[in-house]
N, C-alpha and C positions, 0 to 999 in steps of 0.2 A: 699850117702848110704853106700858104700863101705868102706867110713872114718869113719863111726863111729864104734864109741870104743865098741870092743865085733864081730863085724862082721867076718865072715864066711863064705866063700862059700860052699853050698853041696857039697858033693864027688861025682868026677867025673863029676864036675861044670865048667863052664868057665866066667859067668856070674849069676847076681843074678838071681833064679827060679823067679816065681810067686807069690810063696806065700812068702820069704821075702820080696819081693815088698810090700804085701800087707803088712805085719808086717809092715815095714818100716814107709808106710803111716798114718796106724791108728795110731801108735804108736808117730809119730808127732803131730797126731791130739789129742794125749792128752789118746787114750784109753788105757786102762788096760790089763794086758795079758788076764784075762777072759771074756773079750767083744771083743779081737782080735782072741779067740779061733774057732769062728764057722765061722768067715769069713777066714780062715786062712785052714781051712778043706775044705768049701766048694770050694776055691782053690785050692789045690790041688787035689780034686776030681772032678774039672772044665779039670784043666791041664790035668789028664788022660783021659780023653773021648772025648775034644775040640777037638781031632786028629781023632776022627772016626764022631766027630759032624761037622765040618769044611768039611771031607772030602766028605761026605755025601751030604752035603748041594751043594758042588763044583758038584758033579756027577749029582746032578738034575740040577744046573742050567747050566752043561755042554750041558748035553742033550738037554734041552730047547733052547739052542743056537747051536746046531747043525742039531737039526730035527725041523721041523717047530712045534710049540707048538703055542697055543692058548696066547692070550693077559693074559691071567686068570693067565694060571699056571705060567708065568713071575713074575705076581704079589702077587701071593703064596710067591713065593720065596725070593722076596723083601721084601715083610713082615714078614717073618721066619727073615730074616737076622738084618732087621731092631729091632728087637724086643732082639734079641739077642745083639747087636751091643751097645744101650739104656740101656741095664740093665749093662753090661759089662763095659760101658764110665758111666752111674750112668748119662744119658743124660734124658731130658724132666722131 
């Protein structure tokens, strides 16, 4: 990714973001910049909030594994994560 011709890291970058990752990908895969445009957004508007959605998720299943919680709410949270985890790996 890094080799190809054109590449760029953001400012104030050390490695490739997210979303040329994603460019990178589609873009192997043959798509167009206008069909790389809204997965390429919804990337980066992933990346901003994945830090309060991640963190969030961590504080509930902290709690649940520190105070006794119900078998339920474990499995809430398994399946938030799981659901998230599938669409993100583009799994099932």
């Amino acid at each position: 990714m890094q080799r190809q011709e054109g590449f760029k890291l953001e400012e104030r970058q050390t490695r490739p973001t997210m979303k040329q990752k994603v460019r990178f990908v589609l873009s192997s895969r043959g798509r167009g910049r206008t069909q790389r445009e809204s997965s390429e957004k919804s990337t980066a508007l992933a990346e901003e909030l994945s830090g309060e959605v991640v963190r969030a998720v961590y504080d509930r299943a902290s709690l649940a594994t520190h105070v006794h919680e119900s078998r339920t709410e474990v499995e809430r949270v398994k399946r938030f994560v799981d659901v998230v985890l599938f669409d993100l790996l583009e799994l099932g």
